[in-house]
LUMROTOR-777908 format. One line per 4 residues: number of its first residue (from 0); their letters; for each residue z, x, y of C-alpha. Coordinates in steps of 0.1 Angstrom, whole numbers, plus 5000, padded with zeros to 4 digits. Each point is the difference from the previous one (the first is absolute). Example, Ala and Ser with C-alpha at 12.3 -4.5 7.8 and 13.67 -1.06 7.14 Angstrom:
2
0) AS) 5078 5123 4955; 4993 5014 5034 .
This chain:
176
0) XXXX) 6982 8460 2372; 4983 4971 5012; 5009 5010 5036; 4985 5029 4996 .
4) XXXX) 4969 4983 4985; 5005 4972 5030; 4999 5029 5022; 4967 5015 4989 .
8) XXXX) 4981 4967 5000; 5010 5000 5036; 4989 5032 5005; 4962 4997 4982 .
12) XXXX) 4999 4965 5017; 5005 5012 5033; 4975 5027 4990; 4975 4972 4991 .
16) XXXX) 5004 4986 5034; 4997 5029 5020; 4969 5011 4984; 4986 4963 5000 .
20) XXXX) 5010 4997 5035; 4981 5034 5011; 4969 4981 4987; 5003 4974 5019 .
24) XXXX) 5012 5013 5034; 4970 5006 5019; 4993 5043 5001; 4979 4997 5033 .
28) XXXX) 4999 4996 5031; 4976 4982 5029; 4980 5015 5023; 4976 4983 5024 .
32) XXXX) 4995 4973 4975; 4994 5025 4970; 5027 4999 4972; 5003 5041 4991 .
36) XXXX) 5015 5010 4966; 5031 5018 5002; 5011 5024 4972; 5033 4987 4996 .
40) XXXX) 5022 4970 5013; 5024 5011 5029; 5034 4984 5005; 5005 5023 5029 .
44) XXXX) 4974 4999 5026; 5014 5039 5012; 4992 5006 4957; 4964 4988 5009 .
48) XXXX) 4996 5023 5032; 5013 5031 4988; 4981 4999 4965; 4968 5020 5008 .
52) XXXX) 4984 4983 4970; 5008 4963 5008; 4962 4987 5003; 4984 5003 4968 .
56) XXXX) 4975 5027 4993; 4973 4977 4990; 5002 4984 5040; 5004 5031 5021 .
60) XXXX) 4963 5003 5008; 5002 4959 5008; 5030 5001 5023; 4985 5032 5016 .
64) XXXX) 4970 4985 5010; 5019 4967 5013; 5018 5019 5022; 4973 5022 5012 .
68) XXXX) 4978 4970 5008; 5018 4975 5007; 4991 4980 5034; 5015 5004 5034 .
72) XXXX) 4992 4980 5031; 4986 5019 5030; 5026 4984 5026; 5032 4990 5003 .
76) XXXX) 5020 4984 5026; 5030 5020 5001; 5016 5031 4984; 5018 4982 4978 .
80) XXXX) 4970 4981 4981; 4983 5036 4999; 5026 5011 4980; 5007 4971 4977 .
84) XXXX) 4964 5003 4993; 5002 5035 4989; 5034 4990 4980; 4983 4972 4984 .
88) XXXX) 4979 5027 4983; 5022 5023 4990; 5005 4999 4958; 5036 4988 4995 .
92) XXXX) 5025 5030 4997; 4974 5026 5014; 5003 5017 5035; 4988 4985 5032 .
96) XXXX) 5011 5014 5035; 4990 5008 5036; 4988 5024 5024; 4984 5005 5031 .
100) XXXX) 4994 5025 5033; 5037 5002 5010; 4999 4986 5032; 5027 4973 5013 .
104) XXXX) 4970 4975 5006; 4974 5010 4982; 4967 4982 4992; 4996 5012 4966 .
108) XXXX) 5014 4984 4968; 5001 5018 4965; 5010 4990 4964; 4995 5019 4968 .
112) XXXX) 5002 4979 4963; 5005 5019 4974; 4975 4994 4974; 5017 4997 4964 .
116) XXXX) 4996 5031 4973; 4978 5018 5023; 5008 5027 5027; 4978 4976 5025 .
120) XXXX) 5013 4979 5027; 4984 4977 5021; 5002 5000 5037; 4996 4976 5027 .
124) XXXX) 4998 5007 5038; 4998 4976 5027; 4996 4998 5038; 5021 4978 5026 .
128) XXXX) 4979 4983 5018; 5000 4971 5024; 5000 4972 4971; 5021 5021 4978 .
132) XXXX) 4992 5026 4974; 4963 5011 4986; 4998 5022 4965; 4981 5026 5012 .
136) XXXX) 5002 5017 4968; 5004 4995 4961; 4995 5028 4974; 5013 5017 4967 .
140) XXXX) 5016 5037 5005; 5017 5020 4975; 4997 5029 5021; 5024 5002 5024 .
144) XXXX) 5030 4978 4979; 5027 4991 5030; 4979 4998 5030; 5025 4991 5026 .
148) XXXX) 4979 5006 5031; 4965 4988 5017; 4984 5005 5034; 4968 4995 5013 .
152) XXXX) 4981 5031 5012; 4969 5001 5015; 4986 4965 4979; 5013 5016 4972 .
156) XXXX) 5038 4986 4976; 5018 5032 4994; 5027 4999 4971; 5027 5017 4994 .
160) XXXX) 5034 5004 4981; 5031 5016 5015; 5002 5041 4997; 4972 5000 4989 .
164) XXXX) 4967 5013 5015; 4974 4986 4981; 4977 4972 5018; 4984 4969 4983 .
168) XXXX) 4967 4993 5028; 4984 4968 4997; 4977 4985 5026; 5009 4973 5021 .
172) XXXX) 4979 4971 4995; 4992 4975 5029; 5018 4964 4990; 4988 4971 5014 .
């Protein structure tokens, strides 16, 4: 009997902990200096990224508009710091990838973020150029989800995604 009773005490104590520990243990998670409430506390950081509801409800429009806006340089010295740049502003556990004309050497540099709870992303394109790589353009698109391809056509950035024969146009604006 009292082993029994032992083990129950055990049981609601760990219970007590648990629950008092959740409380504690921090449900967010930093981004560009902002702290962004989480719905839950993840032990597993794969939990985190496959729960489609991770960011509370109450921040979505916040986080969305973080992302969306937040600053990019204009240049960068190598391919590398282009792309850390765009990484640094990818939400943590959302999509980020790359893209560009195809070619072995190409000049152009593209990168899609995924923009959290919304069917946006946010793409970035630069140039090579002789001191590295320009953005030659930044915008929101939830249009054409997947673009995998650009080209330049007659001053004009043509988008596109794989099988697919729609065409995102935007025009090519003169960088400095």
């Amino acid at each position: 009997m009292k082993r029994g009773l032992i083990i129950v005490a055990a049981v609601v104590g760990v219970a007590f902990l648990w629950l008092a520990l959740l409380r504690i243990v921090p449900s967010s998670v930093d981004y560009r200096g902002e702290k962004i409430k989480l719905t839950r506390f993840y032990l597993d950081y794969d939990d985190y990224k496959n729960d489609p509801d991770n960011i509370d409800a109450s921040e979505t429009a916040r986080v969305q508009r973080l992302v969306s806006e937040a600053p990019i340089a204009h240049a960068f010295a190598s391919r590398k710091d282009a792309a850390s740049a765009v990484f640094e502003i990818k939400f943590p556990g959302y999509a980020a990838g790359g893209f560009g004309d195809g070619k072995p050497d190409s000049d152009l540099l593209g990168f899609v973020v995924e923009i959290p709870r919304s069917e946006k992303g946010r793409y970035f394109l630069f140039r090579k150029n002789g001191a590295g790589y320009v953005l030659i353009d930044d915008f929101l698109d939830s249009s054409m989800p997947g673009i995998s391809h650009v080209e330049e056509v007659n001053g004009n950035l043509v988008y596109s995604m794989d099988g697919r024969s729609e065409r995102l146009v935007r025009p090519l604006h003169k960088v400095d």
